[in-house]
C-alpha positions, -999 to 999 in steps of 0.1 A, spaced: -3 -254 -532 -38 -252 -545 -65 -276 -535 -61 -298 -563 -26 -303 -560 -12 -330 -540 29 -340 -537 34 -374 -529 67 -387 -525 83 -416 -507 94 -414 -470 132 -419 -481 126 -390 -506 102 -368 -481 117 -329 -475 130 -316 -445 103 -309 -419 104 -273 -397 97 -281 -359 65 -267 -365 56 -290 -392 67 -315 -368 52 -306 -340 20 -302 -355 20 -340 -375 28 -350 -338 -3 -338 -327 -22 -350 -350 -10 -384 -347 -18 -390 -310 -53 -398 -309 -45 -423 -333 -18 -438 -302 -39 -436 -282 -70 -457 -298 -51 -484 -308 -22 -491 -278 -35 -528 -265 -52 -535 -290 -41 -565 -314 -31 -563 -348 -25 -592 -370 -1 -585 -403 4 -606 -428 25 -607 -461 35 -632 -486 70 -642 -497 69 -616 -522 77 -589 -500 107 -610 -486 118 -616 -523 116 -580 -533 137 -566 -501 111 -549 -484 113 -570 -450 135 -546 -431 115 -511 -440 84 -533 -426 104 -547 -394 113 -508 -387 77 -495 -390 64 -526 -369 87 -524 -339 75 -483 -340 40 -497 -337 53 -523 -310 69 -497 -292 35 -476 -290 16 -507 -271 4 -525 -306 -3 -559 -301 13 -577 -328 10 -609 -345 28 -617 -376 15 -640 -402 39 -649 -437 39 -667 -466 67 -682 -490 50 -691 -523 78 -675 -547 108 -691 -520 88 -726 -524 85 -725 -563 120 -715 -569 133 -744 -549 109 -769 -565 123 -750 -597 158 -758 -584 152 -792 -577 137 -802 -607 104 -806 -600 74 -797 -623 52 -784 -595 43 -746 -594 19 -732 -566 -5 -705 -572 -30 -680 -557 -58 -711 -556 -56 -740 -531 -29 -766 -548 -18 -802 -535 9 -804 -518 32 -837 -523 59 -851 -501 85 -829 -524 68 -800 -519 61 -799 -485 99 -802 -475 104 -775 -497 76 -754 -475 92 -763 -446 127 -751 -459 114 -720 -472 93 -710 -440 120 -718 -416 142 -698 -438 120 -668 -438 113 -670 -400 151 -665 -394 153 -638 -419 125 -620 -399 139 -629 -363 174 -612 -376 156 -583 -387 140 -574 -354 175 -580 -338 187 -551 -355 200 -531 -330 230 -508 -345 226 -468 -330 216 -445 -353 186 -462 -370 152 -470 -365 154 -500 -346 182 -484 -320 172 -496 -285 140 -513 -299 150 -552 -277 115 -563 -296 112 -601 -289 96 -621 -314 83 -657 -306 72 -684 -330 60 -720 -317 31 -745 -323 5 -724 -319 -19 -733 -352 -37 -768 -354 -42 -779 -388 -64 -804 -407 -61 -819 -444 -78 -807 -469 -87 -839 -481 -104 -854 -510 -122 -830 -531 -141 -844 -561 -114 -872 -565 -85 -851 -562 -62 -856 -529 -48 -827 -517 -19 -849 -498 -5 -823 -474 -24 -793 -480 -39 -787 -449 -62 -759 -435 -64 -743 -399 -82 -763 -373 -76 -742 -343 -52 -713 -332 -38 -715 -299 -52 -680 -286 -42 -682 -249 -11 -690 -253 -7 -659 -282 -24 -637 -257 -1 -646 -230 27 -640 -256 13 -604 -268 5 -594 -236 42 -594 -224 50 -570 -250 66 -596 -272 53 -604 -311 41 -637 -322 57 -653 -358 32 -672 -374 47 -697 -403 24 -713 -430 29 -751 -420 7 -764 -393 4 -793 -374 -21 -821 -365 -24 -838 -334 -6 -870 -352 22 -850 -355 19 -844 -393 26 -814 -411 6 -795 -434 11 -766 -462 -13 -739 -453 -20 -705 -472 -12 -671 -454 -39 -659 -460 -62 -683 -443 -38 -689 -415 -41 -648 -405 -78 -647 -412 -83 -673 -385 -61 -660 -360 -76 -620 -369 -109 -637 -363 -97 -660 -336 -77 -632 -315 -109 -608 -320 -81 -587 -334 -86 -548 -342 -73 -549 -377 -64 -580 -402 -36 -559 -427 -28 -577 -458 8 -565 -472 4 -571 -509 24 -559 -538 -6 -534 -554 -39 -547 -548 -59 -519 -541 -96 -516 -551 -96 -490 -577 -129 -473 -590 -133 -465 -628 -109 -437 -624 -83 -459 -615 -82 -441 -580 -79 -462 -547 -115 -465 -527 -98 -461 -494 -133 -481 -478 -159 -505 -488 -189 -516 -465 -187 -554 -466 -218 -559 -485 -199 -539 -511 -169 -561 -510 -192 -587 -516 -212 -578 -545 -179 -570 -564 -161 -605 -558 -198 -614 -577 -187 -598 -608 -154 -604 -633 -139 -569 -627 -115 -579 -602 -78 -599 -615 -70 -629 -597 -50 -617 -563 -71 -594 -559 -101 -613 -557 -83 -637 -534 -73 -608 -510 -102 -591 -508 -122 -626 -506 -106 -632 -470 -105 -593 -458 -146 -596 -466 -145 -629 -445 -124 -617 -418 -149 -588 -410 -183 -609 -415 -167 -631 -387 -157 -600 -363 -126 -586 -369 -134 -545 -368 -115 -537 -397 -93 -553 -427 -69 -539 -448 -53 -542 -482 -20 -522 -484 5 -518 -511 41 -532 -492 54 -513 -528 48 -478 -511 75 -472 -482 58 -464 -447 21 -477 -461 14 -494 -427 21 -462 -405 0 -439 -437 -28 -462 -436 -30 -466 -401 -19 -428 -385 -37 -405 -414 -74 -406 -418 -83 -415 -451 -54 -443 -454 -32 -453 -487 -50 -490 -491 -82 -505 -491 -102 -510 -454 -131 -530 -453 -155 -528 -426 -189 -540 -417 -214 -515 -425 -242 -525 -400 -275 -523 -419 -297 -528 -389 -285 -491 -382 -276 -476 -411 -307 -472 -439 -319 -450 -464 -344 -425 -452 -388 -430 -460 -411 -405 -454 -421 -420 -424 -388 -408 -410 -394 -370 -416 -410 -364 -382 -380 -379 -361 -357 -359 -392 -371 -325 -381 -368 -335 -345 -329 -340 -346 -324 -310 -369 -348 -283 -353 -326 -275 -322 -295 -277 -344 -314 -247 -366 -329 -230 -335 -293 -227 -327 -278 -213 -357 -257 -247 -365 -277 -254 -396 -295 -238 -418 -335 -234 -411 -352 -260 -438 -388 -267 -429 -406 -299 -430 -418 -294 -465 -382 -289 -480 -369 -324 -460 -401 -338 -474 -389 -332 -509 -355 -343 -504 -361 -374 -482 -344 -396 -504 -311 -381 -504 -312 -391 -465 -293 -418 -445 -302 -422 -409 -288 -443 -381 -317 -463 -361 -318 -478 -333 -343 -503 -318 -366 -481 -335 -351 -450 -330 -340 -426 -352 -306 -406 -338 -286 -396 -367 -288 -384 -400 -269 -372 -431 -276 -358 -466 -264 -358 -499 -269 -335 -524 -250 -342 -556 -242 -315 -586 -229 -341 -613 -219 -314 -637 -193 -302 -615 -182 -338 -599 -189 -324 -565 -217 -332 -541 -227 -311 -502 -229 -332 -473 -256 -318 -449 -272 -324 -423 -247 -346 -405 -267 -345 -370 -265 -372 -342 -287 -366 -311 -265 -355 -280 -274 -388 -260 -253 -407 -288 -228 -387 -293 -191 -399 -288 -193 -435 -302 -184 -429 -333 -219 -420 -349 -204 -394 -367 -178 -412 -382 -201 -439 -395 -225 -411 -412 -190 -395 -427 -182 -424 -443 -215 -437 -454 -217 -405 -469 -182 -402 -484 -194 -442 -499 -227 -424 -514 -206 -401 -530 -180 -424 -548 -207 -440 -560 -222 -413 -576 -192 -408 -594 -183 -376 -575 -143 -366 -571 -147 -343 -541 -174 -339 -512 -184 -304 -496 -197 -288 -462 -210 -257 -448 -202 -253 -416 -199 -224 -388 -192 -244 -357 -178 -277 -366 -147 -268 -388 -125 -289 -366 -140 -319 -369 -140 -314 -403 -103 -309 -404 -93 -335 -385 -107 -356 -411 -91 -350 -443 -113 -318 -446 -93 -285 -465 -109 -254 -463 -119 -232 -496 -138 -207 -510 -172 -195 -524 -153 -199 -561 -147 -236 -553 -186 -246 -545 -205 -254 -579 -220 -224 -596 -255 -236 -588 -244 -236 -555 -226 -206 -553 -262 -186 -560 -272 -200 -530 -245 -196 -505 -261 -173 -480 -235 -145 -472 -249 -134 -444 -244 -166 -424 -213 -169 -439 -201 -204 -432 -171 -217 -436 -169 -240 -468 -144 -272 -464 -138 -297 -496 -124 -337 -493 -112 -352 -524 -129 -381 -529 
């Protein structure tokens, strides 16, 4: 298979692996298992993924997750379930995307259709027949009053009724729940202290208890609301800030917008990372969350207290983190003069002050392609996750520029590279301006990442 060639298919469809093939995914997996057992994860779906039959593929890959120390709460909606039995009961009322009220008719149809889709999910982790994915799992899933809710209200005249909004999640008593092993159900009606119940959206109901929880990852389930660039290919990340400026602009259809709206809100408020996955592709929560560069959208919170574009003030400490990286042989030898010139296709990670990381971009638009170089972080800062944060700021830099694939030279660092979504190639493969360049005598390794 060349390096432009990539075979997708689903998991039901997916060949026959060798044990070596195996073996190898395996391995590659496990530092993924082991940075995310104990830590808490918050999914959430609407009813659509119930109505369209995808509930039990889901269960199977959560109980997986469950059974590798996940912490998991599980947050649902029922917006199709409730309209069709408004539908069947003759009523005129139709809830969409946007915040609705919620009449006395309506909200017994919410409760119906939440306490219908809460045993539907309860059955589906008692699955327990030998021979399938969910053979031995005993997963224990626990639902209960833990979300305080408020009213809405009146908003510019209009009452709201019993549309409510969450007040308060009940962390310690979820915490005591995850931390037992078991899985918390969280059901979009809430309660007040009165006793009343209220209508509340999904998707603010697991953006509180994401940001509540201080949870790892807020994953949003949705049929295919991925944020595309003009290609029409999925930006696998987006730096909040970015998420931001596009829910400014018109380019973005309704659910989206919503979606991407609370995953923006969710990470401004502390939750490390939000996703938007498509529930349409089979196994998306294991892809996105066991490969590197994912099958949805993550947003994350690109701090800009550390992460800014180089000035020429910065050259000094520049040449100061590159020089023993060149005295070396790791990089190539530039000279203050040439990172003079180039200073502005720089990014560098600072620090009270101090400057102890750095990346470049060099982009050759002609052939869609752009170098990465030096990618240095100072050894005192090393194993943090500096790198990663230079990698993807970079990989960002590049996207924008319109480039399809991102390139390094490397002689000592090809398995970092690797590991993250890095193939290998040849001197053809660089751009031809490039290619005059390539130093032969060095001869570095050359790695490509599709973009």
């Amino acid at each position: 298979m060349s390096f432009n060639e990539i075979e997708t298919y689903s998991a039901q469809d997916a060949p026959e692996f060798a044990p070596a093939q195996f073996v190898r995914w395996f391995r590659e997996v496990a530092p993924y298992v082991h940075d995310f057992r104990g830590k808490t994860f918050v999914v959430a779906f609407g009813g659509e993924l119930v109505r369209d039959g995808v509930l039990n593929s889901l269960i199977q890959d959560l109980s997986l997750l469950s059974a590798l120390g996940v912490k998991l709460i599980l947050a649902h909606g029922s917006r199709p379930q409730v309209n069709e039995q408004l539908r069947l009961k003759g009523y005129e009322t139709q809830f969409g995307r946007g915040t609705e009220p919620t009449g006395p008719a309506a909200l017994e149809c919410a409760k119906e259709a939440a306490g219908e889709i809460r045993l539907d999910i309860e059955a589906a982790f008692s699955q327990g027949l030998p021979n399938t994915p969910m053979s031995h799992a005993k997963i224990r899933i626990i639902s209960g009053n833990f979300v305080t809710a408020r009213p809405v209200g009146i908003i510019d005249g209009l009452d709201y009724q019993h549309t409510g909004a969450v007040r308060k999640i009940d962390v310690e008593a979820i915490k005591a729940i995850i931390d037992e092993g078991a899985i918390v159900l969280l059901s979009p009606v809430g309660f007040s202290p009165t006793g009343e119940a209220f209508n509340l959206a999904m998707e603010d109901l697991a953006t509180s208890a994401a940001v509540a929880l201080r949870a790892e990852k807020l994953i949003f389930l949705t049929q295919d609301r991925m944020i595309r660039d003009s290609s029409g290919a999925t930006i696998t990340e987006l730096a909040r800030e970015t998420a931001d400026r596009l829910l400014g602009d018109a380019s973005l259809d309704e659910d989206t917008h919503h979606f991407l709206t609370h995953a923006s809100r969710a990470v401004k408020r502390g939750v490390a990372r939000a996703h938007l996955l498509p529930y349409t592709l089979d196994g998306s929560v294991l892809l996105e969350i066991f490969t590197h560069d994912g099958v949805g959208t993550m947003v994350v919170e690109d701090s800009l207290d550390d992460l800014r574009p180089a000035v020429v003030d910065d050259i000094g400490a520049i040449v100061q983190l590159i020089e023993p990286l060149e005295e070396d042989g790791t990089l190539v030898p530039r000279g203050r003069a040439v990172i003079e010139r180039d200073v502005e296709r720089y990014t560098v990670l600072e620090h009270d002050g101090v400057i102890y990381g750095c990346v470049a971009i060099v982009p050759y638009p002609e052939d869609g392609m752009a170098e990465m170089a030096s990618l240095v972080v100072h050894p005192e800062w090393q194993g943090s996750g500096e790198g990663e944060m230079l990698l993807r700021h970079a990989e960002m830099r590049a996207r924008a520029m319109g480039v399809r694939r991102l390139f390094v030279l490397t002689t000592r660092t090809s398995h970092w590279f690797i590991k993250r979504g890095f193939v290998q190639g040849s001197i053809s493969d660089l751009p031809k301006e490039r290619q005059l360049t390539y130093n032969r005598s060095r001869n570095s390794l050359i790695f490509i990442k599709r973009l």
